[in-house]
matplotlib code that plots the C-alpha trace (Angstrom):
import matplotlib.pyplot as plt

x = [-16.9, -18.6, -21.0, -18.4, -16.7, -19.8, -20.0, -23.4, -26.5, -28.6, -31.4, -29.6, -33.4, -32.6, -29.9, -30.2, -27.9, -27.8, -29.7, -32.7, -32.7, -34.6, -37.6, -38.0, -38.6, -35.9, -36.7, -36.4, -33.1, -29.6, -26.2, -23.3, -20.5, -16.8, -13.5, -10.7, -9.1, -11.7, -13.1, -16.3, -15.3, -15.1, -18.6, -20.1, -18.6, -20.3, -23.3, -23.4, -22.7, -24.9, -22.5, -22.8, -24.5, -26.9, -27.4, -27.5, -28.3, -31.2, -33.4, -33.8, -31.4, -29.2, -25.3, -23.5, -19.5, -18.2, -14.8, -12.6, -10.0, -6.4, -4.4, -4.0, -7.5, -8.8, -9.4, -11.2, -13.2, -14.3, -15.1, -17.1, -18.9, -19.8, -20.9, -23.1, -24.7, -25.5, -27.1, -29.6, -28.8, -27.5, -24.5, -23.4, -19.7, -18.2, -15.9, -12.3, -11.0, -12.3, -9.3, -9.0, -5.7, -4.6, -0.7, 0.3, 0.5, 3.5, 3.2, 2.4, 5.8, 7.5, 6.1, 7.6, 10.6, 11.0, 10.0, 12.1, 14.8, 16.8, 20.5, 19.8, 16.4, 15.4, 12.2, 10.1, 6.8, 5.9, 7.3, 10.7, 9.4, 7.5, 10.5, 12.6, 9.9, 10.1, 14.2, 13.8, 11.4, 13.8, 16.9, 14.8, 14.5, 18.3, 19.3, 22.6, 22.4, 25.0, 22.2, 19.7, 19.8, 17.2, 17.1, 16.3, 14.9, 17.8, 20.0, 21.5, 21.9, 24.2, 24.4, 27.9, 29.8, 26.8, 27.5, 25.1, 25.9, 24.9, 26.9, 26.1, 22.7, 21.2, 18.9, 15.5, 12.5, 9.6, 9.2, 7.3, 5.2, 4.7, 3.1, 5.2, 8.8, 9.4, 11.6, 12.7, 11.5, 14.2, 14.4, 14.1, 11.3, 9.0, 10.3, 9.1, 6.0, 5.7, 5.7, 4.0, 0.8, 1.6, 1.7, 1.7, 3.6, 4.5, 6.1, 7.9, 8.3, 10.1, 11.8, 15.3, 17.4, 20.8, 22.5, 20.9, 20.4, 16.7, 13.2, 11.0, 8.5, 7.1, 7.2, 4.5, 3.5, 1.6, -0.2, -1.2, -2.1, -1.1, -3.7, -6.6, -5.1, -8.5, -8.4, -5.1, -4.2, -2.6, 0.0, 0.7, 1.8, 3.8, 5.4, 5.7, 7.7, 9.9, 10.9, 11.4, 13.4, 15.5, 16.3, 17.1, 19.6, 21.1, 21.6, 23.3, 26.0, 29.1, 28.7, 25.0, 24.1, 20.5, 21.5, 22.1, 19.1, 16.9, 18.4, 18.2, 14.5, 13.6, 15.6, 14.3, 10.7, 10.2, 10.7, 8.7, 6.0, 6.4, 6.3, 3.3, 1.2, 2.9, 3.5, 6.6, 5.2, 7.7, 9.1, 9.9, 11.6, 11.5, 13.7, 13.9, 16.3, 15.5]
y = [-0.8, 2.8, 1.5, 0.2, 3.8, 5.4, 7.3, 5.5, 5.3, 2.8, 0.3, -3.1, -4.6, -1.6, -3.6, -6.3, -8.8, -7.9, -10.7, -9.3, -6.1, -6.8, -7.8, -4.1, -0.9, 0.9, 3.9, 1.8, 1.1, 2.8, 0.4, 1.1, -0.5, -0.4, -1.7, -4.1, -0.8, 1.5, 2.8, 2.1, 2.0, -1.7, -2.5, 0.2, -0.2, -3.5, -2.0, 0.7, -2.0, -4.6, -7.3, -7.2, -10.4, -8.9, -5.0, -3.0, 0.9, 1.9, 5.0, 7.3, 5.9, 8.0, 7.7, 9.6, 8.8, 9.8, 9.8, 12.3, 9.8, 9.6, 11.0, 7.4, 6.7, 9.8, 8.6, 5.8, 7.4, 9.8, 6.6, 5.0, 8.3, 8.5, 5.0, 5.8, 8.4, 6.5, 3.9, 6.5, 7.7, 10.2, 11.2, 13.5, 13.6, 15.4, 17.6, 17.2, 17.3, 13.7, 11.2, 7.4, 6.4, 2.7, 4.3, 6.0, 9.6, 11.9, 11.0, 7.5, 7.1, 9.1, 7.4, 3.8, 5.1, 6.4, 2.9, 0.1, 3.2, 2.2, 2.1, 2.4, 3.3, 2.1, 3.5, 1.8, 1.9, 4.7, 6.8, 8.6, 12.0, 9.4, 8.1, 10.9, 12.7, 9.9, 9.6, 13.6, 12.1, 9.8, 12.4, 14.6, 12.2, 11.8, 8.8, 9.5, 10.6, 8.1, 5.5, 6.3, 4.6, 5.9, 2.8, 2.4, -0.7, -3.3, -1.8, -4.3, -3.4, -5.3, -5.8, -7.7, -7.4, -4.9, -2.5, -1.6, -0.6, 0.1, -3.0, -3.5, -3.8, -6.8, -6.4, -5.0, -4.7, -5.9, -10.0, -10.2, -13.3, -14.6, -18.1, -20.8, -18.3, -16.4, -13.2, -14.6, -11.3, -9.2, -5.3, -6.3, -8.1, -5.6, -3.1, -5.1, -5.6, -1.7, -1.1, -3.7, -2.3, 1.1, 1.1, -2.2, -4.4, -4.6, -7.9, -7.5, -10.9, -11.0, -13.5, -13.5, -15.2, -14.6, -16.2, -14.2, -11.1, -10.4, -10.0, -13.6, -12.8, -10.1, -7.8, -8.7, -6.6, -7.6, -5.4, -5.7, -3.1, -0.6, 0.3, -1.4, -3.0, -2.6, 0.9, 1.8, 0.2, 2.8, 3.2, -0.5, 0.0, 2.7, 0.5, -2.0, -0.1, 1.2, -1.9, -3.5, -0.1, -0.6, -4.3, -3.9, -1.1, -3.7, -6.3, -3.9, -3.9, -5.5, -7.7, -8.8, -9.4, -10.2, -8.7, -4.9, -5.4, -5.7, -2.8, -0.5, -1.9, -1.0, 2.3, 3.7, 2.0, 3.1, 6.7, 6.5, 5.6, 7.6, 10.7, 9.5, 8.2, 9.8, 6.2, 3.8, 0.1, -2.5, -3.5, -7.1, -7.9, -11.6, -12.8, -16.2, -17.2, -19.3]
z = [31.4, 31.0, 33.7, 36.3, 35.8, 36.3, 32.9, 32.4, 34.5, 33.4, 34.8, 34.2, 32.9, 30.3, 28.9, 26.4, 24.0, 20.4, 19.0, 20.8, 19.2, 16.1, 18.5, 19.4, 17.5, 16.5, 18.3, 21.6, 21.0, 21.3, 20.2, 21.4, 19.0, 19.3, 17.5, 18.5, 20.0, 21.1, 17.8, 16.9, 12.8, 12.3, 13.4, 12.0, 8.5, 8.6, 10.0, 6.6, 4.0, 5.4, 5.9, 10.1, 11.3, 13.5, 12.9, 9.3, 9.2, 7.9, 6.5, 9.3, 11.9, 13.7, 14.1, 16.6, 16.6, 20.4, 19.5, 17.1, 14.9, 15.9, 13.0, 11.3, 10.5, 9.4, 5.9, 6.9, 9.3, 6.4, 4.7, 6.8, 7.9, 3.5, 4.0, 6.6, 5.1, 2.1, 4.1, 4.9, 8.8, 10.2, 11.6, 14.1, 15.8, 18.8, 19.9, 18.4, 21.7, 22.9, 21.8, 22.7, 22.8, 23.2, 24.2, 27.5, 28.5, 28.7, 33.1, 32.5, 30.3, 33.2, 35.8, 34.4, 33.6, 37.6, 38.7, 36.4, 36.7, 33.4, 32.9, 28.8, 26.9, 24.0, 22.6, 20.0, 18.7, 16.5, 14.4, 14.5, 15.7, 18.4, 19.2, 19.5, 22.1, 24.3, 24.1, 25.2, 27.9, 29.2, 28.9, 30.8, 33.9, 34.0, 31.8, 30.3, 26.4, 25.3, 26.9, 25.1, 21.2, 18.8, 16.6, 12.5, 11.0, 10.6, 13.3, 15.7, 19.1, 20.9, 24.9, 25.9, 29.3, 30.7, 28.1, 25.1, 21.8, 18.2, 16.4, 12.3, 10.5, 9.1, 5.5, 6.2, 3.9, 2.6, 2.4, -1.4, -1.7, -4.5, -5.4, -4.4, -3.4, -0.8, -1.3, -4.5, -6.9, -7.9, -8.7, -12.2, -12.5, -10.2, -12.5, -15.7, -13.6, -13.5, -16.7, -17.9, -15.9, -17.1, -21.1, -21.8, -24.0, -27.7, -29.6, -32.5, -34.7, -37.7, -39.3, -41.5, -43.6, -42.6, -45.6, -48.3, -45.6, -46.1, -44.6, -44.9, -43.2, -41.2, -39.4, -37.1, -34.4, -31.4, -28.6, -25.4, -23.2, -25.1, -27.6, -29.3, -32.6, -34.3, -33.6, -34.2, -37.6, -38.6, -36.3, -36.0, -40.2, -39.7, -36.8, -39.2, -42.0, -39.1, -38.5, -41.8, -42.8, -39.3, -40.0, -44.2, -42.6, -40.3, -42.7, -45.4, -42.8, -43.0, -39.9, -38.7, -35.1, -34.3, -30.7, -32.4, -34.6, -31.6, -29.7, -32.8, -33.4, -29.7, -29.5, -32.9, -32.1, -28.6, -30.1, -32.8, -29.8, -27.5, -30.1, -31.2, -28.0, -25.4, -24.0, -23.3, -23.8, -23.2, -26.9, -27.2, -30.9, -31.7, -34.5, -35.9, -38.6, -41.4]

ax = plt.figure().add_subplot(projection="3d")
ax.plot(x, y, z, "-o")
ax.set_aspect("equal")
plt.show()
């Protein structure tokens, strides 16, 4: 393409496929790579971490990126340009100014909207600030403000008897996969999920007799992480008196619930915690009756 637009001048014999670049030195050669959409990142990532069929970077090699980033893939650009460097090469960029953009100009938009002439605009693509330039676009060629519908996610637009209007919203999100269901994990459980990762979890098993209203056995307290039992043996008997001093309290009342207990036991427990590790972990207290 550079060479049918006359950006490059080059003897055609001067050009060769890929595959036969490893026949020649390496000075002899210059690649040009490029992405699914005009940036060259996605081949030349592969290129730095050696995973590109045909070409890998190498001590001494020189990488010059024509392009500056558009504002989404500055990270990885930085990225790859790191990667690069490790590999050994070079790298030298241009001017800031020199932007490929896969979406049309201000006059392009202007231009289409002159020729298909709209009665109502609805822009999309882009983000809301996007959106609203282009609406401003459109209001500035003549469309009628009250044409014009600057849409959220789950808005439905509605177009009956030639007239167009904002009618309801439908429920918009992420889709969570996971294993076999589709869309079938709650709040709840990502929340559990949440915290699980974060501090861990804590089981609490003790078992009761609720005729004679005492301990049988236990408590027994089991981490996982949340700290390193081996470790941490000290705080795990503490944990263990505070519960067996919780539950004796409980069953000196006059009614016994085994739902109460295990509030009281992760209330008092998750306090005791916290003021001690600085940590929430999710308490589970098991209780089995004998």
């Amino acid at each position: 393409m550079a060479l049918k637009l006359g950006y490059l001048e080059v003897d055609e014999t001067s050009i060769i496929p890929v595959s036969e670049a490893k026949e020649l030195h390496p000075s002899e050669v210059v690649i040009l790579a490029t992405g699914n959409q005009g940036e060259p990142l996605e081949a030349l990532q592969k290129m730095a971490s050696g995973t590109h069929k045909l070409i890998s970077i190498e001590e001494g090699d020189t990488v010059f990126i024509a392009v500056a980033p558009s504002p989404s893939i500055e990270l990885m650009l930085f990225k790859t340009v790191d990667a690069v460097a490790r590999a050994g090469a070079n790298v030298l960029t241009s001017s800031k100014k020199v932007h490929v953009s896969g979406h049309g100009s201000q006059e392009d938009l202007k231009m289409m909207i002159n020729l298909i002439k709209p009665k109502y605009f609805v822009p999309i693509q882009g983000e809301f600030r996007m959106l609203k330039s282009h609406a401003t676009l459109a209001s500035s060629l003549g469309i009628e403000h009250n044409h014009i519908f600057l849409l959220e996610k789950g808005d439905v637009l509605e177009y009956s008897d030639e007239r167009m209007k904002v009618n309801g919203r439908v429920p918009t999100g992420n889709v969570l996969i996971d294993g076999l269901g589709v869309g079938d994990i709650g709040n709840i459980v990502l929340r559990d999920r949440r915290l699980l990762s974060q501090d861990g979890i804590l089981i609490v098993v003790i078992t009761l007799t609720k005729q004679n209203r005492m301990i049988v056995s236990g408590p027994e307290i089991i981490s996982r992480g949340f700290v390193y039992v081996r470790e941490s043996e000290k705080l795990m008997a503490e944990s263990a008196d505070l519960v067996r001093e919780i539950v004796n309290q409980n069953l000196q009342q006059q009614s016994v619930e085994w739902a109460t207990i295990k509030q009281d036991v992760r209330d008092k427990l998750n306090y005791f915690l916290y003021n001690k590790t600085k940590r929430r972990p999710m308490i589970l207290p098991i209780i089995m009756e004998v």
